[in-house]
Backbone as JSON Lines, residues from 0, in Angstrom:
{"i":0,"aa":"X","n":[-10.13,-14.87,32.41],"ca":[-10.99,-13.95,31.69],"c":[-10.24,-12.65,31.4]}
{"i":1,"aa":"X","n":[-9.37,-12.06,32.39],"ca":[-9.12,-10.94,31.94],"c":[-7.57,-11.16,31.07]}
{"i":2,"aa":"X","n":[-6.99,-11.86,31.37],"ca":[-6.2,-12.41,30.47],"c":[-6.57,-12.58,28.47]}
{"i":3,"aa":"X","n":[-7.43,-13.03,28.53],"ca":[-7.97,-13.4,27.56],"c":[-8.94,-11.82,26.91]}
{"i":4,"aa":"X","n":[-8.8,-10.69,27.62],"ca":[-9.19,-9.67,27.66],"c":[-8.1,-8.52,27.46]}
{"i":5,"aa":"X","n":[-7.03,-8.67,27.88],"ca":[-6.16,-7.84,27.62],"c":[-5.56,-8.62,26.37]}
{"i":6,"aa":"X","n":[-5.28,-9.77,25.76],"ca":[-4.97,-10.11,24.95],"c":[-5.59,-9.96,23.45]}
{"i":7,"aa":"X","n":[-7.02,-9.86,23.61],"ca":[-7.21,-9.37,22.62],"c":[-7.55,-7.64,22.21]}
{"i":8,"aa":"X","n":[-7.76,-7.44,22.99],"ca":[-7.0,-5.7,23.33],"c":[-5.9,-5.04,22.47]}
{"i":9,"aa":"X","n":[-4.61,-6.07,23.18],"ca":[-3.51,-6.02,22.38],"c":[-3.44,-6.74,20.91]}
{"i":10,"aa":"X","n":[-3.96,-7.74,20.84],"ca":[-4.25,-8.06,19.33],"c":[-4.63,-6.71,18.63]}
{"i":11,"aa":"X","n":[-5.8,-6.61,18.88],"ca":[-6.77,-5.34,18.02],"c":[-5.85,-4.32,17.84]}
{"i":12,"aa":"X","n":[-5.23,-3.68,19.26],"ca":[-4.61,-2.7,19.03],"c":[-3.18,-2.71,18.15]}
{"i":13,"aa":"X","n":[-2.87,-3.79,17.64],"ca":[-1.65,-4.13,16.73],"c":[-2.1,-3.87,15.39]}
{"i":14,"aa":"X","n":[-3.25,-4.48,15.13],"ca":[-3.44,-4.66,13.79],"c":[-4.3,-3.19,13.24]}
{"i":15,"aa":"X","n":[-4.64,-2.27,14.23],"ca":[-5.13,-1.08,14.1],"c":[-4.12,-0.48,13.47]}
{"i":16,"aa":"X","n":[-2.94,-0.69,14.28],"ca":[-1.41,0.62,14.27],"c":[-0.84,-0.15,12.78]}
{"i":17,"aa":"X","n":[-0.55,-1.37,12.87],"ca":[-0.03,-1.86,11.26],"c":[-0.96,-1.18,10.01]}
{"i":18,"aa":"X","n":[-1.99,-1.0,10.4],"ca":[-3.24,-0.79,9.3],"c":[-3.13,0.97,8.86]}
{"i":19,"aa":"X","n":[-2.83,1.55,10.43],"ca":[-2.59,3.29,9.96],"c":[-1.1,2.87,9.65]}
{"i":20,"aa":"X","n":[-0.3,2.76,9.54],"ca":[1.03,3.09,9.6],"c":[1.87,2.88,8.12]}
{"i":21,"aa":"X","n":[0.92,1.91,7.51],"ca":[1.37,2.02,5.88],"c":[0.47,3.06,4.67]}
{"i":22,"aa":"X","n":[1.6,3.78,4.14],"ca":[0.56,4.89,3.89],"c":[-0.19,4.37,2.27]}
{"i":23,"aa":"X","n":[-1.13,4.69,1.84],"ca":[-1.38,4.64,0.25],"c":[-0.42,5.46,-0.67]}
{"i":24,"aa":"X","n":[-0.28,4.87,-1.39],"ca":[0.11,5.97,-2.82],"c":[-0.68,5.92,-4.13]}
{"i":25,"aa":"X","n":[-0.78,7.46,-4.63],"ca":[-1.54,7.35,-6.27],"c":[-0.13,7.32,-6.68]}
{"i":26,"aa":"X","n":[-0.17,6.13,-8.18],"ca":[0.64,6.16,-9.17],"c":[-0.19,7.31,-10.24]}
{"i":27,"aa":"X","n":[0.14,8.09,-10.85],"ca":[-0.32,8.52,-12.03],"c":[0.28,8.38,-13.5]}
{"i":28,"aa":"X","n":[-0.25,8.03,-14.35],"ca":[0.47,6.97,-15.54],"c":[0.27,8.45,-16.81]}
{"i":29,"aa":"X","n":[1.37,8.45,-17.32],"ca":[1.34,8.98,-18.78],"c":[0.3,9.13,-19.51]}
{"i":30,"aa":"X","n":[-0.66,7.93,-19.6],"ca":[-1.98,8.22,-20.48],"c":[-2.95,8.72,-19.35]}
{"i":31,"aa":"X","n":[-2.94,9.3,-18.38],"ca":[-4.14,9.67,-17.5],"c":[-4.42,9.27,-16.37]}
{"i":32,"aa":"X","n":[-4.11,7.51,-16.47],"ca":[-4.89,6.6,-14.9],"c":[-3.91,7.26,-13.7]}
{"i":33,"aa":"X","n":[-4.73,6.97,-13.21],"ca":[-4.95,7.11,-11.29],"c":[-5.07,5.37,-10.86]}
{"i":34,"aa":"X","n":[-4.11,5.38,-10.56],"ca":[-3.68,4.03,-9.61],"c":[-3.14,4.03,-8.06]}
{"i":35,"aa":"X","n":[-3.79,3.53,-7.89],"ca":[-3.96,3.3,-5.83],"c":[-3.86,2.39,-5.61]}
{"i":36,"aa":"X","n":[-2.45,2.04,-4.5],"ca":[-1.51,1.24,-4.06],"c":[-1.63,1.14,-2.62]}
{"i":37,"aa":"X","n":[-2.07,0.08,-1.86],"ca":[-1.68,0.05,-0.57],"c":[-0.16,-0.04,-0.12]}
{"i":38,"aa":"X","n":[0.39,0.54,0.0],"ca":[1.12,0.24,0.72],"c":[2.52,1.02,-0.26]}
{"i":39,"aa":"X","n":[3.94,1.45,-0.27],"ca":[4.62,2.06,-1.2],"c":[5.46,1.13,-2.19]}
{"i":40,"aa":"X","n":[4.8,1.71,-3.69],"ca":[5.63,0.22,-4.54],"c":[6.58,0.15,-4.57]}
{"i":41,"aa":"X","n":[7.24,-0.97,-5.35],"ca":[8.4,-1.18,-5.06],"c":[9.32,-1.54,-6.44]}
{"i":42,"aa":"X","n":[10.28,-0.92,-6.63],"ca":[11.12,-0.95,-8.31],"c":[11.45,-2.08,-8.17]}
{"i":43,"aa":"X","n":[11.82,-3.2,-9.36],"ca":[12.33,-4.01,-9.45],"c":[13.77,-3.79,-10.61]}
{"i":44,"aa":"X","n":[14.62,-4.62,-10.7],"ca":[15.73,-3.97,-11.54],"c":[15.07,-3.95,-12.95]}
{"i":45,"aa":"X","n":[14.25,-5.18,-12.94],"ca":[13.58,-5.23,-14.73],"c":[12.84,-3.66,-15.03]}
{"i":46,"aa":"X","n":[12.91,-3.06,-13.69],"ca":[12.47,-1.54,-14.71],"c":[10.7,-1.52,-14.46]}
{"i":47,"aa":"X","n":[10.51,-2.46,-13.53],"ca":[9.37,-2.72,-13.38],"c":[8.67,-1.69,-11.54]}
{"i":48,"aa":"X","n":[7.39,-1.64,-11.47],"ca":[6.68,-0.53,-10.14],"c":[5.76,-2.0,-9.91]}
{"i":49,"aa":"X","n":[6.09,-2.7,-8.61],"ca":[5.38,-3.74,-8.52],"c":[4.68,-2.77,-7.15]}
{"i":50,"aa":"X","n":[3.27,-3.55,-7.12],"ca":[2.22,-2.69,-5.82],"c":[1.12,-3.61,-5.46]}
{"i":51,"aa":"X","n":[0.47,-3.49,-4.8],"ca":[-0.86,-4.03,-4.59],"c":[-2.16,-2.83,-5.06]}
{"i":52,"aa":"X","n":[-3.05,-3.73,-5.11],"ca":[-4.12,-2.58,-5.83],"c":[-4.77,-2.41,-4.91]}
{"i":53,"aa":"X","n":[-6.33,-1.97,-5.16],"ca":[-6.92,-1.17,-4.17],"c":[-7.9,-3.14,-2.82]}
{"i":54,"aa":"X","n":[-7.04,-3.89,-4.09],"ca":[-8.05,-5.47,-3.93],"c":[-7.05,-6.08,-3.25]}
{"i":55,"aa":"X","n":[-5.92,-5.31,-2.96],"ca":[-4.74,-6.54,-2.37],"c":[-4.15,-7.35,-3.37]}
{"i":56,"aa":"X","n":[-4.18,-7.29,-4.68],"ca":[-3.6,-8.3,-5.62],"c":[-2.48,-7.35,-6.24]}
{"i":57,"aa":"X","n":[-1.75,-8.2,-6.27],"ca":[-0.14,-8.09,-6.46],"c":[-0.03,-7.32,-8.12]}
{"i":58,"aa":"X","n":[0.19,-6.33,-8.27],"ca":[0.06,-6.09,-10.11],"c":[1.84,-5.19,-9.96]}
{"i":59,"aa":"X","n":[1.92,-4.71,-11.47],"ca":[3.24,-4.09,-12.16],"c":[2.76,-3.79,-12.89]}
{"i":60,"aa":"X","n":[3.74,-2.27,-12.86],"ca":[3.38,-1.41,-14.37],"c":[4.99,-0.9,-14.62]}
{"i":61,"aa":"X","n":[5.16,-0.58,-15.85],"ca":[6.7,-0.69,-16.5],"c":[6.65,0.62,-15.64]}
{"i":62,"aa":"X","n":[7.76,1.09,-14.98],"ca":[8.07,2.13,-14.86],"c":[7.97,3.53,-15.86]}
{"i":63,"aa":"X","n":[8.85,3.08,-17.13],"ca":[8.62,4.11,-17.84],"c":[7.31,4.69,-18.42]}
{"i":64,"aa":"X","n":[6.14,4.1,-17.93],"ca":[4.76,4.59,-17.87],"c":[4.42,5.04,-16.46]}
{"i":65,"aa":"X","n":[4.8,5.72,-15.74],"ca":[4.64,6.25,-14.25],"c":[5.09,7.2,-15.12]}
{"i":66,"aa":"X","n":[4.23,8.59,-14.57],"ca":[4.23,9.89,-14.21],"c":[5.01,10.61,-13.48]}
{"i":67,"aa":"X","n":[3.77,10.23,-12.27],"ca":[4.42,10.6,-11.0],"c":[4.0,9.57,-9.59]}
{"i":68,"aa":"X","n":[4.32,9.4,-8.72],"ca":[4.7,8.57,-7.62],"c":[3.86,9.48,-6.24]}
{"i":69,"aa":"X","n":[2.56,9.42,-5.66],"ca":[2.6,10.4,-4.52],"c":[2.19,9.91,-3.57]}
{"i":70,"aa":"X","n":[2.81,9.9,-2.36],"ca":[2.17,9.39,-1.31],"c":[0.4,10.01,-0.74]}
{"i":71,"aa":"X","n":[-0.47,9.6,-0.61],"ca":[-1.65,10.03,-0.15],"c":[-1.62,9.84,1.26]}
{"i":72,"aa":"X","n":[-1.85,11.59,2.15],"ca":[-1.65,11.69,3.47],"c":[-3.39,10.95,4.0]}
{"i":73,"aa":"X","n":[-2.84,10.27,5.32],"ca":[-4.58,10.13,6.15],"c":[-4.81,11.31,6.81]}
């Protein structure tokens, strides 16, 4: 029992610290949008800002439509 008690303890407490520890970022795009990224995107050589959205799904936006890049503090 307590085995099975400290184990999930330590589970929980893993997936708490992975969960604070990646920060968000707003992309802000040339024409206006506000885009929110879990986690910090990532350039590809094609010139491309690959990220996850606010849904977890994998998207890209051309770089040369980024603004600006900001990390959002918790």
């Amino acid at each position: 029992m307590k085995k099975t008690l400290v184990t999930g303890v330590l589970v929980g407490m893993s997936l708490f610290l992975s969960a604070c520890s990646s920060s968000n970022y707003a992309i802000h795009t040339n024409d206006g949008r506000t885009i929110v990224s879990q986690g910090k995107p990532q350039e590809s050589e094609a010139g491309l800002l690959g990220y996850k959205d606010a849904n977890g799904v994998k998207q890209q936006i051309n770089k040369a439509d980024v603004k600006e890049l900001v990390e959002i503090k918790h």
